[in-house]
C-alpha positions in Angstrom: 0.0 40.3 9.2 2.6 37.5 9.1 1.8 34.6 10.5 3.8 33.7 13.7 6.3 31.2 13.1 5.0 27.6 14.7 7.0 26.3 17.7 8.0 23.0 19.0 5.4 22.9 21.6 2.8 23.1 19.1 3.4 19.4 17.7 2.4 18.1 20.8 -0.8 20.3 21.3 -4.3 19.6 20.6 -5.9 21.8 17.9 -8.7 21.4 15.1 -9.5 21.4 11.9 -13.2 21.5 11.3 -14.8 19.5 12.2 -12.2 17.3 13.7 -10.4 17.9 16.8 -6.7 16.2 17.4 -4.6 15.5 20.3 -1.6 16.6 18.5 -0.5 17.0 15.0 1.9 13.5 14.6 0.2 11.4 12.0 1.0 7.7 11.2 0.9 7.0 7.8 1.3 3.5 7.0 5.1 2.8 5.6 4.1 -1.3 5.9 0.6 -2.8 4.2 -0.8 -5.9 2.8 -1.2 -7.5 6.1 -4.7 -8.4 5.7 -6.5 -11.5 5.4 -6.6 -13.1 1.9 -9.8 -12.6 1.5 -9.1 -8.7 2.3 -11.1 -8.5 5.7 -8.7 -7.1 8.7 -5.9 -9.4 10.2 -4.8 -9.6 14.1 -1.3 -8.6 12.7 -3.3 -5.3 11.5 -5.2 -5.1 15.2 -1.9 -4.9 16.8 -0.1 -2.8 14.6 -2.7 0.3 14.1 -3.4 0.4 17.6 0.1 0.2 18.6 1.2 3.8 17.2 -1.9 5.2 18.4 -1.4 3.8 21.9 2.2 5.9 21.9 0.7 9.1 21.1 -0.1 9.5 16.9 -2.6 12.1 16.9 -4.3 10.7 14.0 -3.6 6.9 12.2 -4.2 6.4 8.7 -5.3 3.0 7.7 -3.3 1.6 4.4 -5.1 1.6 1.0 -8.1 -0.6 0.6 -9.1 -1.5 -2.4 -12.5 -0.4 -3.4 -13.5 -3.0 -5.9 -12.1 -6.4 -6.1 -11.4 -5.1 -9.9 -9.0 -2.2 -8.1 -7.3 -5.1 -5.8 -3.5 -4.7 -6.4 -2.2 -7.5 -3.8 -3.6 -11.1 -2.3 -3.6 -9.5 1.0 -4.4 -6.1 0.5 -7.0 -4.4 3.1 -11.2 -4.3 1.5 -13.3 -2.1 2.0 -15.3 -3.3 -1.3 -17.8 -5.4 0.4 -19.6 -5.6 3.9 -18.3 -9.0 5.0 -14.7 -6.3 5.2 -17.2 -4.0 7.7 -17.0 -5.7 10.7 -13.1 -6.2 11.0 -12.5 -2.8 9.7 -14.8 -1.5 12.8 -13.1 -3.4 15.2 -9.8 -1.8 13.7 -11.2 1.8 13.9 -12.9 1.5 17.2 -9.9 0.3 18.9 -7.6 2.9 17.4 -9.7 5.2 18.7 -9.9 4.0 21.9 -6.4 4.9 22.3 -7.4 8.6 21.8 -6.3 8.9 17.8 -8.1 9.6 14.8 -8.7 7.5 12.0 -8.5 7.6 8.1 -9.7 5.3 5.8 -7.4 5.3 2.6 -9.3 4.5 -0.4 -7.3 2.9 -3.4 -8.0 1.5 -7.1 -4.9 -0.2 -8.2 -5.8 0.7 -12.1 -3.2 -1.4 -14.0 -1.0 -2.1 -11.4 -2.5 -5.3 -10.7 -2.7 -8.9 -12.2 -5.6 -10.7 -13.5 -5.0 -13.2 -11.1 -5.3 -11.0 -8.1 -8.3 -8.7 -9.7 -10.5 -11.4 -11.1 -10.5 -10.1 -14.5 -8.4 -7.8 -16.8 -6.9 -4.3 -15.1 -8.0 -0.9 -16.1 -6.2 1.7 -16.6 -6.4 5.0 -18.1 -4.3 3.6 -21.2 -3.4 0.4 -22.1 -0.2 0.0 -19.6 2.2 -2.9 -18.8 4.1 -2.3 -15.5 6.2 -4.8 -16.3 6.1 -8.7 -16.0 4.7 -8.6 -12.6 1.4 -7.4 -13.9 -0.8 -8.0 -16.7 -1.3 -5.4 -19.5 -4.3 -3.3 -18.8 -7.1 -2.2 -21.3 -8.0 1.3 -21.7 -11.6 2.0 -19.0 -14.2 3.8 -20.8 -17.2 5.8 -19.8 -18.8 3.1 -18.2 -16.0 1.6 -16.3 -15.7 5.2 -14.8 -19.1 5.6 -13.2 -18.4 2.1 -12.3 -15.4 3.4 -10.7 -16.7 6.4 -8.8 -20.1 4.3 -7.4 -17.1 2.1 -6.1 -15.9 4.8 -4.0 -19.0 6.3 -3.1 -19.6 3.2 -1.8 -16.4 2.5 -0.1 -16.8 6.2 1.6 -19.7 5.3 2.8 -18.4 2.5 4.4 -15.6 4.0 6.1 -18.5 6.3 7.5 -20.5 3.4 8.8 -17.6 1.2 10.6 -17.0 5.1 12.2 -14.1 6.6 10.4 -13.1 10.2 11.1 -11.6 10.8 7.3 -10.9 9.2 4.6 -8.5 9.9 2.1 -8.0 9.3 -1.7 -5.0 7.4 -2.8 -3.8 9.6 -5.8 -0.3 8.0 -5.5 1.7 5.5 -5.5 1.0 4.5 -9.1 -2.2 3.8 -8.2 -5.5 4.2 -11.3 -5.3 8.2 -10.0 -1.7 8.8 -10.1 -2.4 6.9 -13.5 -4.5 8.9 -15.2 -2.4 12.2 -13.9 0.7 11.0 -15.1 1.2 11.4 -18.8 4.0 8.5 -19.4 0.5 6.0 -18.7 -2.5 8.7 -19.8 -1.6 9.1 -23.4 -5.6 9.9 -24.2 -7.1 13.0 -25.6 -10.9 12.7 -24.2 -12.4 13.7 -21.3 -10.3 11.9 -19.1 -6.6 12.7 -20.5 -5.2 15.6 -22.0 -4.9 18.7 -20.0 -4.3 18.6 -16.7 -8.3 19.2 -16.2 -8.9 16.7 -18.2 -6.0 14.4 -16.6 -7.9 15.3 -13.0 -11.2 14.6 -14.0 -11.8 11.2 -12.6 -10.4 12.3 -9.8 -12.6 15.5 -9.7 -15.6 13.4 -10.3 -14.9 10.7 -7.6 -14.6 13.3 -4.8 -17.7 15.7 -6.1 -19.9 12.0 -5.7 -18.5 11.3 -2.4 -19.2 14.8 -0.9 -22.6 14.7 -2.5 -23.1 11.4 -0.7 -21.3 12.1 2.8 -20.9 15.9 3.2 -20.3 17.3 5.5 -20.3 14.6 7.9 -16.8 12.8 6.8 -13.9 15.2 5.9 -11.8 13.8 2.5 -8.0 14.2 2.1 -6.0 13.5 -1.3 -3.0 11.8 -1.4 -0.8 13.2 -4.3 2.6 13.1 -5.8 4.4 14.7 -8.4 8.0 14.0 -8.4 8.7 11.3 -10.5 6.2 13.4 -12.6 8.8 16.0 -13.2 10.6 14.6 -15.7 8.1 14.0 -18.0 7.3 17.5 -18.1 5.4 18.5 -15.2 5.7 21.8 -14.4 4.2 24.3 -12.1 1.1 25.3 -13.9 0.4 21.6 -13.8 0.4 21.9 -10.0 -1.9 24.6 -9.7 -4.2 23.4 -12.2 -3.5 19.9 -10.0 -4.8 21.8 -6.8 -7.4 24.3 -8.7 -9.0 20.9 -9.1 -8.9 19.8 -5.8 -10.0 22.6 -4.3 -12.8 23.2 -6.6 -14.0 19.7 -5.5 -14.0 21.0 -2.0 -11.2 18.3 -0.2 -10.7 19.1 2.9 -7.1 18.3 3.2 -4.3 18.2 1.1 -1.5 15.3 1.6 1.2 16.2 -0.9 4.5 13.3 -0.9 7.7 14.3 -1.7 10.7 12.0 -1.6 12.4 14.7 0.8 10.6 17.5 2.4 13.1 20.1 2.0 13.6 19.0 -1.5 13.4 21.9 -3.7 11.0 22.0 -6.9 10.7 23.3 -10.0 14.3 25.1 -10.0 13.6 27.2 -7.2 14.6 27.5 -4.1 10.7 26.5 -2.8 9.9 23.3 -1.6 6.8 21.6 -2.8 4.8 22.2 0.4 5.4 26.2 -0.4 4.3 25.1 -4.2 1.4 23.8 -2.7 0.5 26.5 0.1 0.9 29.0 -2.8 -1.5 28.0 -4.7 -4.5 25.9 -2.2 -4.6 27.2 1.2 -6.4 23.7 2.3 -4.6 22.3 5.1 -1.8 19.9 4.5 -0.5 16.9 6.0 3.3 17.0 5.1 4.9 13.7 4.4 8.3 13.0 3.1 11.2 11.7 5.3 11.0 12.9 8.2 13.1 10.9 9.7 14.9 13.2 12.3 13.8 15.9 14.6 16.2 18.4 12.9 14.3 17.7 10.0 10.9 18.1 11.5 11.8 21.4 12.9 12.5 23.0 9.8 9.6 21.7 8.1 7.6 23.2 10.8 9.7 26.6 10.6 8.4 26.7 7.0 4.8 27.3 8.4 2.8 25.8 5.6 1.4 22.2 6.9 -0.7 21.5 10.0 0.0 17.5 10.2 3.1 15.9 10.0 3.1 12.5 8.9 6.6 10.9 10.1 9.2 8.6 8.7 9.3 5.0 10.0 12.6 6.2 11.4 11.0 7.7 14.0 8.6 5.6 15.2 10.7 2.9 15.0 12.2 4.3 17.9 11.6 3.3 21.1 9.6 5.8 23.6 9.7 7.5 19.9 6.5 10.0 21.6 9.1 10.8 24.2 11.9 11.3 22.4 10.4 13.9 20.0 8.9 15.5 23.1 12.8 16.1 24.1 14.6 17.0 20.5 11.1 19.2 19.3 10.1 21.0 22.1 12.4 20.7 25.2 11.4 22.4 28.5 
């Protein structure tokens, strides 16, 4: 039976998914971060800003990436969730989000090697030995140890996010971040158990959301960040994304969170977008990013029938009365 195509209205509606109920399906994802004190705990500037787009109707907020060791710390004032002097702001945050009747998700982040030794505290890991450039400082390759490091680091971060009352949390895979890292193979030039084949390229990954659901299951629902496209030229190709998602959904996410630079961008030399790509091979539910930055826009990603959150460009909720305004252009009475 085909799936009846989703309306305006339903943007605006509450629904679930298990075991989380939302007011609506907008999500705020965070387009500015590094606001936080320098010592990583959670600034007034961060207070007022979170609460802000929940208090104008987001149906969920996602908190920007916190760094889950002071090893994985990418900027002086980038949010902690590392140790528990970062609790108490970071329940302040989430309780008064959700006071405002939004969700909340805790993004967990590992810079990798996209960091400096200055900011870190000690030479960056990365899956290979990388230099970004002269911004950061060249990384040396993590080994076996450095990766159960790694995935007791956020264990322990999830755990965290459970205890200052999170509703999710979700992995940062992107954004050139140690995941997106060890999946791209421009940085991951290693033939081991953590580069290779795209199995292999996942593993960390794999093994960091497998220790987390072992830890917090099934109280905490985890999403995963991803991206792809400036994967694409280096070879990526479609089996990559469904070995990508076979992955995922083998370590039982929850939710998928898939960024594209567009959303109607087509992939792979097909007329398919990559939130099809995705559908067709994970039926998890998505959260669809990617510049939305117009209701004519949204409507057609919508039309598509494949996500069940839509997380919107800061074109829209730049807008003033933005809640309103979509109410208008999406679903007019």
């Amino acid at each position: 039976m085909k799936t009846p195509q989703m309306t305006g209205s339903a943007l605006f509606e509450p629904f679930a998914l298990e075991p989380l109920k939302f007011r609506n399906r907008i999500v705020f994802s965070p387009f500015q971060e590094n606001m936080a004190n320098r010592d990583g705990t959670v600034s007034q500037q961060q207070m007022d800003y979170y609460t802000a787009y929940a208090r104008e109707g987001a149906g969920a907020v996602i908190i920007e990436s916190a760094y889950v060791s002071t090893l994985g710390r990418a900027h002086y004032n980038q949010l902690g969730i590392s140790q528990e002097r970062h609790a108490e702001g970071l329940h302040q945050l989430v309780r008064a989000v959700q006071a405002e009747g939004a969700l909340v998700g805790l993004r967990l982040a590992h810079a990798g090697a996209r960091t400096t030794e200055a900011i870190c505290g000690g030479q960056p890991l990365g899956p290979s030995i990388i230099n970004f450039g002269k911004d950061f400082d060249v990384s040396r390759e993590f080994d076996d140890g450095d990766a159960e490091e790694i995935i007791l680091f956020f264990v322990h971060a999830a755990e965290r996010a459970e205890e200052v009352g999170a509703d999710f949390v979700e992995i940062n895979g992107a954004q050139q971040f140690l995941l997106d890292q060890c999946l791209s193979t421009r940085y991951n030039t290693r033939y081991d158990a953590y580069g290779g084949s795209i199995q292999q390229r996942m593993h960390l990954a794999v093994e960091i959301v497998k220790a987390i659901k072992s830890r917090i299951a099934p109280r905490i629902p985890i999403s995963y960040l991803f991206s792809i496209h400036d994967k694409l030229e280096d070879g990526f190709t479609e089996e990559d994304l469904k070995g990508l998602l076979r992955a995922l959904t083998q370590a039982k996410v929850e939710w998928l969170h898939p960024l594209s630079i567009h959303v109607m961008n087509k992939f792979f030399e097909t007329d398919e977008t990559l939130m099809e790509w995705v559908h067709r091979f994970s039926k998890k539910p998505l959260i669809l990013e990617g510049n939305i930055k117009s209701p004519q826009i949204l409507k057609e990603a919508m039309a598509l029938n494949k996500a069940q959150l839509f997380a919107l460009d800061k074109a829209l909720f730049s807008r003033p009365n933005w809640y309103t305004f979509l109410q208008k252009k999406v679903a007019p009475q």
